[in-house]
N, CA, C and O of each residue as an XYZ file, in Angstrom:
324
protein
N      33.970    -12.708     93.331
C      34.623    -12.705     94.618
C      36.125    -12.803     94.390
O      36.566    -13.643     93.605
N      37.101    -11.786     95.199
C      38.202    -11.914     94.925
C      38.568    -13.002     96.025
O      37.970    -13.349     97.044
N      39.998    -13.496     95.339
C      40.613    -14.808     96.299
C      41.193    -14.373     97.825
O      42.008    -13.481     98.059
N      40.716    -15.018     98.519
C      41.192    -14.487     99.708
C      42.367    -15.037    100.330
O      42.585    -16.206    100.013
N      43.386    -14.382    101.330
C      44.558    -14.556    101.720
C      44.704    -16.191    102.279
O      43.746    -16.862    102.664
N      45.802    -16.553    102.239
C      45.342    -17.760    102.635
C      45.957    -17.869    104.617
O      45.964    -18.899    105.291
N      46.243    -16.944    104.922
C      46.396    -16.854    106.495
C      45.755    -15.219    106.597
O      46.050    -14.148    106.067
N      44.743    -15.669    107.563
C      44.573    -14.522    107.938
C      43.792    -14.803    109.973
O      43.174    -15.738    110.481
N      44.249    -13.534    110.488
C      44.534    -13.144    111.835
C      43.430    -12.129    111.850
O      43.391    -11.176    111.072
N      42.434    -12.410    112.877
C      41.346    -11.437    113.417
C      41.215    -11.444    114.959
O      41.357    -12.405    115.715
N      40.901    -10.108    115.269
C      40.710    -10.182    117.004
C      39.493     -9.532    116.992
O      38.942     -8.872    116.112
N      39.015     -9.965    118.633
C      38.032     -8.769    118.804
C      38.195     -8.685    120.324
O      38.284     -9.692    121.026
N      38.238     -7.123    120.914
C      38.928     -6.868    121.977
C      37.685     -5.805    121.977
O      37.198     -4.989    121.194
N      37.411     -6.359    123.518
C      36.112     -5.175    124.092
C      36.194     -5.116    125.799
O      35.483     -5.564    126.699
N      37.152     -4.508    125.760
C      37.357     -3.953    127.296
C      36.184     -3.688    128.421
O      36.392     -3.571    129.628
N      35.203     -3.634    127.917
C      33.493     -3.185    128.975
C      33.059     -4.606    129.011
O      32.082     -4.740    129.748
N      33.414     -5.585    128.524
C      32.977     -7.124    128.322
C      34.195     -7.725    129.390
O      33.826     -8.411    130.343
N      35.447     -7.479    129.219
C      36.410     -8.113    129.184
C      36.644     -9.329    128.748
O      36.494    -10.404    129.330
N      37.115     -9.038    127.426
C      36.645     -9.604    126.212
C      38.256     -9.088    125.768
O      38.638     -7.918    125.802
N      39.140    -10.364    125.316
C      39.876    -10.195    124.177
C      40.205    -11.513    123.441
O      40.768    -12.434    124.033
N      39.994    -11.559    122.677
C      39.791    -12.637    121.423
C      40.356    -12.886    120.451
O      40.411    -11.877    119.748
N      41.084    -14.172    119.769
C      41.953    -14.003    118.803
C      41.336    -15.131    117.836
O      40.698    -16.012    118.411
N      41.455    -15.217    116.360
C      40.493    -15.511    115.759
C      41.791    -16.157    114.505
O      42.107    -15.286    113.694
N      42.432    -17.380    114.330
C      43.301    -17.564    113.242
C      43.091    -18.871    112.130
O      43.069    -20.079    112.367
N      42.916    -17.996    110.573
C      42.668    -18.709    109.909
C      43.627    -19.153    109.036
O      44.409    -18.252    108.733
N      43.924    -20.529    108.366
C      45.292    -20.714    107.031
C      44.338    -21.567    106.567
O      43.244    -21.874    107.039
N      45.163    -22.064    105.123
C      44.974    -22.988    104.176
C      46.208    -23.768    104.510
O      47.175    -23.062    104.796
N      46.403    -25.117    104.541
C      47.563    -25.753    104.322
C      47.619    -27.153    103.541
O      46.590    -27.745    103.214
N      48.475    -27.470    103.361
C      48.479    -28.982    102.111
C      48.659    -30.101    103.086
O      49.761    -29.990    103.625
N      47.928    -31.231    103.551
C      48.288    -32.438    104.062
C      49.228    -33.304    103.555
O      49.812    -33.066    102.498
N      49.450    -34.407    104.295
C      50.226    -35.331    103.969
C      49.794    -35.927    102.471
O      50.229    -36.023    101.324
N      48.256    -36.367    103.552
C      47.897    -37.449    102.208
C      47.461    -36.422    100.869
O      46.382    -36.743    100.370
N      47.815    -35.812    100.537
C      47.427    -34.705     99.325
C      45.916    -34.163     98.824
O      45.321    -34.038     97.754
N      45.579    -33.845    100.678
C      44.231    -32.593    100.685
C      44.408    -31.832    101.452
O      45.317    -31.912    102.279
N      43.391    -30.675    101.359
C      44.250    -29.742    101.687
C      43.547    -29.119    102.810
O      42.367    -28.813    102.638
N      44.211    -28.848    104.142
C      43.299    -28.309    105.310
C      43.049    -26.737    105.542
O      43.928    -25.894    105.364
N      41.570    -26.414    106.016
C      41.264    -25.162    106.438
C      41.733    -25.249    108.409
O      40.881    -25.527    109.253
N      42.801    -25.030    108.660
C      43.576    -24.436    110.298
C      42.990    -23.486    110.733
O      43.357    -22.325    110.550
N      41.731    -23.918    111.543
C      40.955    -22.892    112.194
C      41.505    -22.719    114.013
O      41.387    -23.691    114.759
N      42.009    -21.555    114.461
C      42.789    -20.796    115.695
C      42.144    -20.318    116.338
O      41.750    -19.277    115.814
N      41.438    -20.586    118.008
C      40.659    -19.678    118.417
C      41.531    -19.819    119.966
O      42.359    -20.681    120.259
N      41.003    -18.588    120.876
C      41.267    -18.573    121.898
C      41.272    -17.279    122.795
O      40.835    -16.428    122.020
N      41.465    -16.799    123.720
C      42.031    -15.596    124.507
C      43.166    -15.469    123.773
O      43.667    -16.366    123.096
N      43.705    -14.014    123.941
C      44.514    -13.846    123.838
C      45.637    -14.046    124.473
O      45.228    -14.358    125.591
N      46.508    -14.070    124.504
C      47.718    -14.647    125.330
C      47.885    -16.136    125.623
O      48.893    -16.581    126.172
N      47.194    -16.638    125.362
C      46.620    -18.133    125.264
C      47.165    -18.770    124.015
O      47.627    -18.114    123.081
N      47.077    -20.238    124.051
C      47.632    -20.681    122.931
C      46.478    -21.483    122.163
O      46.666    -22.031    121.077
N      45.059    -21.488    122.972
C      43.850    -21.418    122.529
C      43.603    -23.050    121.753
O      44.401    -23.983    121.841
N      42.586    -23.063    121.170
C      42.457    -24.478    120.524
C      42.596    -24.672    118.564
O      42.499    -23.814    117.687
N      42.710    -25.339    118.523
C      42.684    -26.031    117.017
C      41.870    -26.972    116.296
O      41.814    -28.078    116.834
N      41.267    -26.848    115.298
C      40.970    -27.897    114.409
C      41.087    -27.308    112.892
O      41.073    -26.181    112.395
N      41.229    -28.839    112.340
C      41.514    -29.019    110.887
C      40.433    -29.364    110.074
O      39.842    -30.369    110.469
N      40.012    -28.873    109.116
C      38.632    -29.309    107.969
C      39.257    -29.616    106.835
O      39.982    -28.866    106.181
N      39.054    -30.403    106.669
C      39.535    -31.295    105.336
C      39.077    -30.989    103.941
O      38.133    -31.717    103.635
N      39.244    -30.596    103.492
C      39.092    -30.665    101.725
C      39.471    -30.774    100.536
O      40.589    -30.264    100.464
N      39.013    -31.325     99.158
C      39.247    -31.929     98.463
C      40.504    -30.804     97.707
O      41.556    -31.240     97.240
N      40.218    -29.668     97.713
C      40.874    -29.043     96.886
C      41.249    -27.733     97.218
O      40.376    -27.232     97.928
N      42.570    -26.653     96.910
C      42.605    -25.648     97.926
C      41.605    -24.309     97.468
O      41.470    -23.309     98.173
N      41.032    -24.488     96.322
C      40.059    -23.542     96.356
C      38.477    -23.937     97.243
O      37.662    -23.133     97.695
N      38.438    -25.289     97.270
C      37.339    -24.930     98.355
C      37.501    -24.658     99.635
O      36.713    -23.923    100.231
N      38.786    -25.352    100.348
C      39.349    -24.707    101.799
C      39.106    -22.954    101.450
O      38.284    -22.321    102.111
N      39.845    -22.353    100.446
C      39.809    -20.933    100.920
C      38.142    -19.933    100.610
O      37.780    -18.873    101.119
N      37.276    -21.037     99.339
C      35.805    -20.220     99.692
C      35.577    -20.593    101.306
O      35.156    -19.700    102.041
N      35.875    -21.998    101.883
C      35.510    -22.194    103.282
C      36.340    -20.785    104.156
O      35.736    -20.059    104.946
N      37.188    -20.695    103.950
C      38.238    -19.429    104.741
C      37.376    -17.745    104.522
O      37.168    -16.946    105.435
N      37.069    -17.598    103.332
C      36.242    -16.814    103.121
C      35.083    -16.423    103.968
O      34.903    -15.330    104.505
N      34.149    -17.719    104.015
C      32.733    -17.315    104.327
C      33.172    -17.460    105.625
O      32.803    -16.469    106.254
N      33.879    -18.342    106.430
C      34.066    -17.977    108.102
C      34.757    -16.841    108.329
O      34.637    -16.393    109.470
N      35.261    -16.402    107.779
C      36.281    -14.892    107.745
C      35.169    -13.727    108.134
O      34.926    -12.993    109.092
N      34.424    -14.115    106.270
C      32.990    -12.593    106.766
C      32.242    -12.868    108.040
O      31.720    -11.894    108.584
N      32.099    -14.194    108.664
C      31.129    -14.139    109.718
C      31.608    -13.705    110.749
O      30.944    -13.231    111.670
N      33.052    -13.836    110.717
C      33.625    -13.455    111.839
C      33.562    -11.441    112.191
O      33.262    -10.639    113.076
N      33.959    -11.489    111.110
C      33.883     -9.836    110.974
C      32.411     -9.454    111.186
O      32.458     -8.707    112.163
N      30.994     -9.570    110.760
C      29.753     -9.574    111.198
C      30.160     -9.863    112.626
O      30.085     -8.913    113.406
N      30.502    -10.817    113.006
C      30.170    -10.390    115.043
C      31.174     -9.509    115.744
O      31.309     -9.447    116.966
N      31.837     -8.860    114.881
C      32.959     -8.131    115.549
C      34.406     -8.166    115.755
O      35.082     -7.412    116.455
N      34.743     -9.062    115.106
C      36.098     -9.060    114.773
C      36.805     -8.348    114.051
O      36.217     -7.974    113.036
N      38.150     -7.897    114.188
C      38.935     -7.359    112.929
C      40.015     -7.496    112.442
O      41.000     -7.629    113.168
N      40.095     -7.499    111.296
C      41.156     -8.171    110.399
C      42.607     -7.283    111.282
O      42.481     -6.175    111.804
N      43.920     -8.098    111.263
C      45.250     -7.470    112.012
C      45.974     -7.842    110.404
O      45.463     -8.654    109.632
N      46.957     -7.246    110.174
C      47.875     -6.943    109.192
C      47.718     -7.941    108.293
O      48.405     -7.966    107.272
C-alpha cells in the first residue's frame, strides 16, 4: 500500500437527491505528542462538524486516513485536487 496524502478533500454532489457533501480528512501532531486523524464533514457551504481520533503514531492515523478515505469513495465520493 502506498502512503497516503496526509490532507485530503472529497465531495459527493448529486443534484436528483439534492445532495451536496463535503468529506475532509488530515493527519496532525497534538500538543501532548500524538498524533490526530481531523475528520470534516458537512453540506457544503457549511462549516459542518469535527472530530479528532487519537493515535499513538502518525503512521497509524494515516492507515486510519486510508481505510476511511476508500470507504468514502465506495459510497460515492470524490477525491478534489
Amino acid at each position: 500500500m502506498e502512503t497516503p496524502a496526509s490532507d485530503l478533500h472529497l465531495e459527493r454532489v448529486d443534484a436528483t437527491r439534492n445532495m451536496a457533501r463535503f468529506y475532509r480528512l488530515s493527519v496532525a501532531p497534538t500538543l501532548f505528542g500524538d498524533v490526530a486523524l481531523v475528520r470534516e464533514w458537512g453540506r457544503i457551504g457549511t462549516l459542518g462538524r469535527r472530530r479528532l481520533d487519537l493515535y499513538v503514531d502518525e503512521r497509524s492515523a494515516r492507515n486510519a486516513l486510508a481505510i476511511l478515505s476508500e470507504a468514502k469513495v465506495k459510497r460515492g465520493y470524490r477525491h478534489l485536487g
